[in-house]
N, C-alpha and C positions, 0 to 999 in steps of 0.2 A: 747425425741422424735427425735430430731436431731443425736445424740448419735445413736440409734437405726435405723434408715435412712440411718445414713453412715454405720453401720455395715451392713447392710444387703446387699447395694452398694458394697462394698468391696469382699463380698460372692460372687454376682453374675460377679464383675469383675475379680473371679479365673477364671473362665471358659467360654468357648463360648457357653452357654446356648440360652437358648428361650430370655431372657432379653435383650444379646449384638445382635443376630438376628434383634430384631424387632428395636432397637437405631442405627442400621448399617446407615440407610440412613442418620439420624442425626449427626453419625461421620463421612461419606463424606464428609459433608458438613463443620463441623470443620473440616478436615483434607486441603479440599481448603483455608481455612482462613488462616491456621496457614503457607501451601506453598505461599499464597499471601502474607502476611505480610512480612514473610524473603525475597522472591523475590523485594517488594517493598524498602526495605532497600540495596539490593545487587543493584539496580536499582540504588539511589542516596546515596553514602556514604558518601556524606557530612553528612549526618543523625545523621550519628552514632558517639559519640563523645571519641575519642583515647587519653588516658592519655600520660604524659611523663613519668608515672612510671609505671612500672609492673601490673598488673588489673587479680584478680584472681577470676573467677565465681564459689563458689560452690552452685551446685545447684539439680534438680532434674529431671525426666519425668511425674515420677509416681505423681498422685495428691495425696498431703497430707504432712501429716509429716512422714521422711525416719531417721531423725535421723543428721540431717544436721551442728547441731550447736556443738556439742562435734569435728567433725572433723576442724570448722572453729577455733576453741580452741586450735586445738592440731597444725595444718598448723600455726597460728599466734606464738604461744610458743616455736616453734621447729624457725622459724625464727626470733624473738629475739631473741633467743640464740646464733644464728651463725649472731650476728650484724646488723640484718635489725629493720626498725622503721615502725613497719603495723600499717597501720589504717584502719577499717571498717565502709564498708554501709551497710546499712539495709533499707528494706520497715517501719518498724519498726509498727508489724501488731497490728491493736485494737487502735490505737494510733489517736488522733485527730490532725491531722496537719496543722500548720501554710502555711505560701506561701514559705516561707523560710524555707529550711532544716534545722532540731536541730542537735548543735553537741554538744558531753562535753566527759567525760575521767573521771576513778576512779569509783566511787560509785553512780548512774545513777537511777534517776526517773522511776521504769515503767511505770507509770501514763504517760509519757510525753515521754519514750523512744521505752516503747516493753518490753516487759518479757527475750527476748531472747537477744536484744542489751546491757540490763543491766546486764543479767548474762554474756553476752563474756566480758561487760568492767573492770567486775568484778572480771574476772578470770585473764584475760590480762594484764589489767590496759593501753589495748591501746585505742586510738581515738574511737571515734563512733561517725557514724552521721545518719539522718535517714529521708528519706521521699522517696514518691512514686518514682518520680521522679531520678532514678540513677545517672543522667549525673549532675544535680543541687546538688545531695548530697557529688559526691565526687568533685566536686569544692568549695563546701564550708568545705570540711574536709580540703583540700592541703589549702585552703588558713589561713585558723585557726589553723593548726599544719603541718607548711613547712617542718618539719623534716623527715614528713613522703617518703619513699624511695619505699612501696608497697601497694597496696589497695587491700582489698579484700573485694569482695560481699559475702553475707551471704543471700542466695536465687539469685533470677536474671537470671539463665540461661535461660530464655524465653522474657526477657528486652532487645529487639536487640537493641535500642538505645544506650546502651551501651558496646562500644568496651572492646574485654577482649584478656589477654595474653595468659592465661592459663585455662582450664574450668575441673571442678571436679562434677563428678555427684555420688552422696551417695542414694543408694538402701538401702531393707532389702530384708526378705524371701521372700516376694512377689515378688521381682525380677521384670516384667516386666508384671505383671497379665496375662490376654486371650494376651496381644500382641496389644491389639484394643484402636485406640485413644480415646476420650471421645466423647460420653456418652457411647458408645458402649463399653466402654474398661476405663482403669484409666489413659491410656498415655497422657499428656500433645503435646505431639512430637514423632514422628516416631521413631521405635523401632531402624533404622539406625543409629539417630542421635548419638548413643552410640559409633558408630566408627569414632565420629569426635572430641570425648572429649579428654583430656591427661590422666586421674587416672578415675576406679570406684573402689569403697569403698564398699563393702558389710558388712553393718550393723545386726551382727548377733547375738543372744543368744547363749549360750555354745551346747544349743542341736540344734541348727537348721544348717542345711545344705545351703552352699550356692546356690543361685539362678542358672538357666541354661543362659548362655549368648552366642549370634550367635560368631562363631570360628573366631581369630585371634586379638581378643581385645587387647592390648596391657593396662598393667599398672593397674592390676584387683587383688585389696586388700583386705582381709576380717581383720574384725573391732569388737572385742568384747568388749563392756562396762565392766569393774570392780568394785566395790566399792572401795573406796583406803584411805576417812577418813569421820570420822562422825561429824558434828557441832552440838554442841549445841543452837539452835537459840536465845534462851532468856539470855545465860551467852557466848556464840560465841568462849567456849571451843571447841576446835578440840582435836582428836584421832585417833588412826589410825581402820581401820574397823575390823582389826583383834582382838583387845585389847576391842576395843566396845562392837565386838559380843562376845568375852568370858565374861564379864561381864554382857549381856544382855540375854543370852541363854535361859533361863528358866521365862523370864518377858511376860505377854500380851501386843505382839506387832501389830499394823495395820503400814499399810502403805497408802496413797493417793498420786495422781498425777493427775494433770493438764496437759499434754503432745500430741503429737500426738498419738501414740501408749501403753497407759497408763499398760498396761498387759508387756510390755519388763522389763518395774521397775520391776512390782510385781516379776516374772520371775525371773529377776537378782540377787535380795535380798535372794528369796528363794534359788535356784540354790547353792549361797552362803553358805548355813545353817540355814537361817533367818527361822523360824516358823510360819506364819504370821495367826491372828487369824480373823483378820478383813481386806478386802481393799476397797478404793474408788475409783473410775476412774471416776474424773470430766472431762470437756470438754475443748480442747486444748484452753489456751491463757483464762482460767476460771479467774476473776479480784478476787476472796478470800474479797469480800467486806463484806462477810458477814462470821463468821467463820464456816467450816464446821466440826469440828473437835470435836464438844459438841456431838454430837451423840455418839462418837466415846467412849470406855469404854477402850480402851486397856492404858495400864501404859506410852508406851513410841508408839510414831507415828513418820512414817520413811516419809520424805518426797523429789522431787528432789530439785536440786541449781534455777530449771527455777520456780518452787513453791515460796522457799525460799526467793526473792528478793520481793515477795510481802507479808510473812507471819508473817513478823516482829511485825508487828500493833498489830495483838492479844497474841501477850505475854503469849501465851501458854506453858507450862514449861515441858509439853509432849515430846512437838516438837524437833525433829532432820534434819538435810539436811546431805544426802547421796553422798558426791560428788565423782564421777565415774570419770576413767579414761579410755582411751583406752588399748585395747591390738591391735599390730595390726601382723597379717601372716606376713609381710614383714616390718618391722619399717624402712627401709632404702625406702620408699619410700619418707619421708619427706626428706631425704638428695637430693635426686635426683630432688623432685622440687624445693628446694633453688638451687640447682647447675643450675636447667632449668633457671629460674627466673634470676638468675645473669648474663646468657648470654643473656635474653632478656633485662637487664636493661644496657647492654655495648651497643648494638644494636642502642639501645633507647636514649642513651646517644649520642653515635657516632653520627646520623642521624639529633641530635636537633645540634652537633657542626657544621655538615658540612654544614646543613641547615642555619645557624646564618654565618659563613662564605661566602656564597654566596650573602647572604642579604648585606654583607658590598661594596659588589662591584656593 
């Protein structure tokens, strides 16, 4: 029912039908809320609380899932490499929270992290910490792993409490739907707010065309998921997808996902070569408490890495995790935000000496 609810939402948010007519008045009225709130904060910035290290928002407009967590993967891994020590927050959705934000590193609880925190610490192996609260999670990240040198949010662009250096918004084809905030429209935020960001990321499938975006946007990437190796979940052999799929070409294969956008997977796979005889599209952040996978008849079932971190338990010998990588129109986009970042953390740096310097007099 839900499933069905938002699809039809999503239909009626392509266009400016009879549906975003009649919720027009109701998006006035959020669109005053959401100009109140930022004005309320630009009001007293004491509010807002500014790290000494680097603070990277990626996040979204559009309500839902755009595909957010492969990019905050790829920005954390591209900076490891060139020497920084990232650590990430998260709301850490579906999650029962303490008063105290949870932090840990390595191999991560869903139960207790989020689906999505345990697959980034899992990819990463950096910090993760997670509660509503932004400004409480990334003080208890820096103070439980001081090494860390950048923080990045993993959702958040609408958390004004928390100051950021740098802000990243990741779309798909949907682009910016009718244009109309909510209910009228899917926009979280004014369609403007796009010319206030550093990077958007256009999250696309091989056949889809990128979104239309108003002229002069600076730093405007398109992003295609790949497959690139297959895990075995119950033996945790990896291979590479190409080697996979010649050995698996001619088998009854399904696929399921758990995701925002559960159709991009299937998509992906097939696009690929993949045959796919069955699929499921459960409901994003779905907990797999129970298996779904018995119905399923096909020999081998394809599923993603944000599944996988929960699908361990039923020891299904089916089971595969798919883990995708980016392709991206301009890959030297990540070099240019570690070059950004590095001048903001000299900045940052200076500012805290000269600061500490005056205090002694």
């Amino acid at each position: 029912m839900k499933a069905g609810l938002e699809h039809a939402l999503h239909r009626a948010w392509a266009r400016k039908g009879l549906f975003s007519q009649l919720m027009w008045p109701l998006s006035r009225l959020y669109a005053a809320i959401v100009a109140g709130r930022r004005a309320g904060y630009e009001r007293r910035p004491e509010r807002v609380h500014h790290d000494t290290v680097p603070v990277v928002v990626v996040g979204n407009i559009y309500v839902g899932g755009t595909g957010k967590t492969p990019v905050v993967i790829a920005l954390t891994q591209a900076l490891q490499a060139r020497g920084w020590t990232p650590g990430i927050i998260s709301r850490g959705y579906g999650v029962k929270h303490d008063v105290r934000p949870r932090a840990g590193q390595g191999q991560l609880d869903p139960a207790l992290f989020g689906d999505e925190p345990a697959l980034i610490a899992a990819e990463t192996g950096a910090p993760v910490c997670v509660h509503p609260d932004r400004r409480a999670a990334i003080r208890r990240l820096r103070r439980q792993y001081p090494a860390i040198d950048v923080v990045i949010s993993d959702d958040g662009l609408q958390h004004l409490a928390l100051g950021r250096d740098m802000e990243i918004v990741v779309q798909d084809a949907r682009g910016i739907g009718n244009g109309c905030l909510l209910p009228a429209g899917p926009l979280r935020e004014p369609v403007e707010r796009l010319e206030s960001v550093d990077f958007i990321i256009n999250n696309l499938l091989p056949t889809e065309t990128a979104p239309a975006l108003p002229t002069g946007l600076a730093h405007v990437v398109n992003m295609c998921m790949e497959p690139r190796e297959v895990e075995h979940l119950v033996t945790g052999e990896r291979q590479s997808w190409a080697h996979w799929l010649s050995a698996h070409q001619n088998a009854p294969c399904a696929a399921v996902a758990a995701i925002g956008r559960p159709e991009r997977f299937f998509g992906m796979l097939q696009h690929q070569g993949l045959k796919l005889q069955d699929t499921l599209a459960l409901p994003d952040h779905h907990g797999y408490e129970v298996s779904p996978f018995q119905a399923l008849k096909a020999e081998c079932i394809l599923i993603t890495p944000k599944d996988a971190v929960k699908c361990s338990r039923h020891a299904d010998a089916r089971l595969y995790c798919v883990h995708p990588g980016p392709r991206f129109s301009d890959a030297t986009w990540l070099a240019l935000a570690a070059e950004m970042l590095r001048a903001i953390s000299d900045r940052k740096l200076a500012s805290a000496r000269a600061e500490a310097l005056n205090s002694d007099f």
